[in-house]
C-alpha positions in Angstrom: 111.3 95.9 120.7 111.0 92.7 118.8 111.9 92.8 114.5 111.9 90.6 112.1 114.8 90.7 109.6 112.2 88.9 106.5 114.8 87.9 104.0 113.1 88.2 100.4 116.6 88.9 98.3 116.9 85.5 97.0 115.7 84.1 93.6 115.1 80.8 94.3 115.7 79.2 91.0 115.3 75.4 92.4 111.4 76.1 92.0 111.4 76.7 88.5 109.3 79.6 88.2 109.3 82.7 86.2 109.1 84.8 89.7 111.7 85.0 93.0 109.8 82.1 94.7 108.2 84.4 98.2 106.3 86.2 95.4 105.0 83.1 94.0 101.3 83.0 94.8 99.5 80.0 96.7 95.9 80.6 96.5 96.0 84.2 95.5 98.2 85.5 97.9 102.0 85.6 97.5 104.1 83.3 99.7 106.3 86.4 101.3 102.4 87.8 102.1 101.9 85.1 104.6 105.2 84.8 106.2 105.1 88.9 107.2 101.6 88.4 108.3 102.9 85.3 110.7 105.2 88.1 112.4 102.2 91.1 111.7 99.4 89.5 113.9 101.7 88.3 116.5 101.4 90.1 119.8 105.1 90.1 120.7 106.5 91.9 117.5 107.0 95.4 117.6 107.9 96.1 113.8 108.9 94.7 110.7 111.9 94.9 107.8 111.7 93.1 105.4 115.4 92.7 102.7 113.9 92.3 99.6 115.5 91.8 96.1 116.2 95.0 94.4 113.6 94.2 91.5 110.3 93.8 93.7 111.0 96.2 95.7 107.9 99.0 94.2 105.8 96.0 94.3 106.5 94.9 97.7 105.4 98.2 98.8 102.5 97.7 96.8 101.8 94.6 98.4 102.2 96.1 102.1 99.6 98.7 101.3 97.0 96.0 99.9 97.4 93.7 102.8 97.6 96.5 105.7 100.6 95.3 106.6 101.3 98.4 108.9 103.8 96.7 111.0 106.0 96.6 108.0 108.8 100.0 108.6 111.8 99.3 106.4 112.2 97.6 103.1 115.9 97.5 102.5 117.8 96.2 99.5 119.1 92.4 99.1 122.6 91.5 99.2 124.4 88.6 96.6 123.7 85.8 99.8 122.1 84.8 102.7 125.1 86.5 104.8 125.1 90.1 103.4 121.0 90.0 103.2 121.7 89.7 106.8 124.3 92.5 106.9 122.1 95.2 105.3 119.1 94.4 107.3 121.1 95.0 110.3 123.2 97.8 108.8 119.7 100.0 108.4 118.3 99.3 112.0 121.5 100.8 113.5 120.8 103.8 115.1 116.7 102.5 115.3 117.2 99.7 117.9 118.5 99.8 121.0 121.2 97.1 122.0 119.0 95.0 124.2 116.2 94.9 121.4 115.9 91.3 119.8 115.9 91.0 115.8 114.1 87.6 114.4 115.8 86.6 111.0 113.7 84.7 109.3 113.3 83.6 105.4 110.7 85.1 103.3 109.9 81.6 101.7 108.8 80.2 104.8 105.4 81.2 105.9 105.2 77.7 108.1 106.2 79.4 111.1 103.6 79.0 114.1 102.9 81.6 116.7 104.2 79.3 119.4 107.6 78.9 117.7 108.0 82.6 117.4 107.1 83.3 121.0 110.0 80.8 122.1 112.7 81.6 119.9 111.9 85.4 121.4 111.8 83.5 124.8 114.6 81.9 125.0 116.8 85.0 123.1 115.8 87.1 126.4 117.9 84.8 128.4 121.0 83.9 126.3 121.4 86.5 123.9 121.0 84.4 121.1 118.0 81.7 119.8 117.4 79.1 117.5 114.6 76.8 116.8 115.8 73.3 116.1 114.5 69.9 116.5 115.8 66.4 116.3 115.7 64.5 113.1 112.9 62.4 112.5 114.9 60.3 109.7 117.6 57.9 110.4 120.7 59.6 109.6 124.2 58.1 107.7 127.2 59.5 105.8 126.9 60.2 102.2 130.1 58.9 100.5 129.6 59.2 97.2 127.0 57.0 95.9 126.6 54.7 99.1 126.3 55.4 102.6 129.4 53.4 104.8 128.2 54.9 109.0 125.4 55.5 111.1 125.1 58.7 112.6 123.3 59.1 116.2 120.4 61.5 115.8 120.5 62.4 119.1 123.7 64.1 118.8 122.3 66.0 115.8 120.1 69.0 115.6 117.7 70.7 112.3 117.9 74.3 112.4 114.8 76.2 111.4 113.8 79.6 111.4 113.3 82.6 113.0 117.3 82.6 114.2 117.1 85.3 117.4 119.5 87.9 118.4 119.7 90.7 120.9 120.6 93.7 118.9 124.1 94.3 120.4 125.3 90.4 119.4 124.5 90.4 116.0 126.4 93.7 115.0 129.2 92.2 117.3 128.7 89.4 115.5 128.7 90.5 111.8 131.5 93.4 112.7 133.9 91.1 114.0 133.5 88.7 111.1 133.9 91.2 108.5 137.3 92.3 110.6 138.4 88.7 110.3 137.2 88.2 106.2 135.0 85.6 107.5 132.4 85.5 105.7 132.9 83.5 102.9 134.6 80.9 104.8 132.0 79.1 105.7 128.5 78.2 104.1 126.4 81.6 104.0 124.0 81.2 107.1 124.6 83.2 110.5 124.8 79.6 112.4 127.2 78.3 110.6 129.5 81.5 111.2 129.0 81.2 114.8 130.3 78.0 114.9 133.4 79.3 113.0 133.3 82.0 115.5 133.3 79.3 118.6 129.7 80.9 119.4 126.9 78.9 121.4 123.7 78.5 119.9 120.8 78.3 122.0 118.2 76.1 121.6 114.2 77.0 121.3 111.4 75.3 120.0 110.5 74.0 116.4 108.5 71.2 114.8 108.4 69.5 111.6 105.6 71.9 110.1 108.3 74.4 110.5 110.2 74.5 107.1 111.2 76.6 103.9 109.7 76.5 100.9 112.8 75.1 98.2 111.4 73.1 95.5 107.7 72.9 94.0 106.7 69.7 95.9 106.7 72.4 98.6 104.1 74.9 97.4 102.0 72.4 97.1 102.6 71.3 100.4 101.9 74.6 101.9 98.6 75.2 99.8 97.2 71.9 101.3 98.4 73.6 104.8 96.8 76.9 104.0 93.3 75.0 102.8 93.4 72.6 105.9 93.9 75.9 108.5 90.6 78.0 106.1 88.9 74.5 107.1 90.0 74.5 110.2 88.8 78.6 110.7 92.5 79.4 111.8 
C-alpha cells in the first residue's frame, strides 16, 4: 500500500490568522481540503492519515464526511513539532502496514503538490527505500553573515527539498526508533531529512518543481487562490 502521513498539527502563526493555517479557506474550501484531495484522486494511494492538531480534530472529521474524502482511515493526534507529528503518525500505522508498504509524509499546508510529483517520489521510494522531491535553486545563492553576504555558493551542489518525503514502512520506524535510542531528536532542526543526515542516511532524489511549495506566510494564499482560479479556468 501507498499512505500519506498529512501533517495538520501545526499552528502556523507566521500567517496571521485567527485559524491553524491548512484550515484557512481559499475560495470556500479549506487549504488541508485540497492537499488530502491531491493524495484522494490519485490512482497510486491506497489510504490516507492525516495528524491533525488536537483542537480540529471533530471538525476535520466533519470536513472528511462533507468532501467524501473516503480514502481518509486514521486521524491521529499532533505532536509539539514537525518530528513527533511524524512519530505518532507512524506509531498508529504499526501493526496496519506491512514493512515493504511506502508512507508519503507530506504537510497539510501544501496543496501544490502535482500528480506527477507524487507518482515519482512513490517511484523512486520502490527502488531505494527512501524518496525525496528536490530541485535545484533557481536563485543565485550566497552566505548570510549578518547583515551582508561575504561568498558565492554553487547551486549546483545545492538541492530544495519539497514534499511528499517517501519511506518504505520498515525504514522509517528503523529510522525514528533508532533516533529516539540515541536522544536524537532535538539535535537537529525538526524535519526527518535533516535527521538522516545526522544519521549518515542517503537521501534519494525524485522529482519536484517550483509550483511545488508550502503555504508559510499570506503572500502565499494568495498565491495558491490565483493557482486554484487559473486550474477552474483551465477545467483541471
Amino acid at each position: 500500500m501507498n499512505v500519506p502521513i498529512i501533517l495538520a498539527g501545526g499552528v502556523g502563526s507566521r500567517v496571521g490568522a485567527d485559524r491553524p493555517k491548512q484550515f484557512i479557506e481559499v475560495l470556500g474550501k479549506p487549504i488541508l481540503v485540497y492537499t488530502i484531495e491531491a493524495f484522494q484522486n490519485h490512482p497510486e494511494i491506497d489510504a490516507i492519515e492525516v495528524v491533525c492538531i488536537e483542537s480540529h480534530m471533530d471538525y476535520l472529521r466533519e470536513l472528511v464526511e462533507e468532501y467524501n474524502l473516503d480514502k481518509v482511515k486514521w486521524i491521529t493526534k499532533g505532536g509539539v513539532d514537525f518530528q513527533h507529528s511524524v512519530i505518532n503518525g507512524v506509531n498508529n500505522l504499526k501493526g496496519k502496514l506491512d514493512d515493504d508498504d511506502i508512507v508519503l509524509v507530506h504537510y497539510g499546508a501544501s496543496p501544490f503538490v502535482q500528480a506527477d510529483i507524487i507518482s515519482d517520489a512513490i517511484r523512486v521510494c520502490k527502488e531505494k527505500g527512501n524518496s525525496s522531491p528536490a530541485m535545484s535553486s533557481p536563485l543565485l545563492v550566497g552566505t548570510n553573515d549578518g547583515e551582508k553576504s561575504t561568498e558565492w555558493i554553487d547551486r549546483d551542489k545545492i538541492v530544495i527539498f519539497n514534499a511528499p518525503q517517501c519511506f518504505k514502512f520498515s525504514y522509517v520506524t528503523q529510522l525514528y526508533d533508532e533516533a529516539i535510542e540515541k536522544d536524537l531528536l532535538d539535535k537537529v532542526e525538526p524535519h526527518t531529512t535533516t535527521l538522516m543526515y545526522l544519521m549518515g542516511r542517503e537521501i534519494y532524489l525524485s522529482k519536484s518543481s517550483q509550483i511545488n511549495i508550502k503555504i508559510t506566510n499570506k503572500e502565499d494564499i494568495e498565491l495558491f487562490k490565483g493557482y486554484v482560479l487559473a486550474k477552474r479556468y483551465e477545467g483541471e
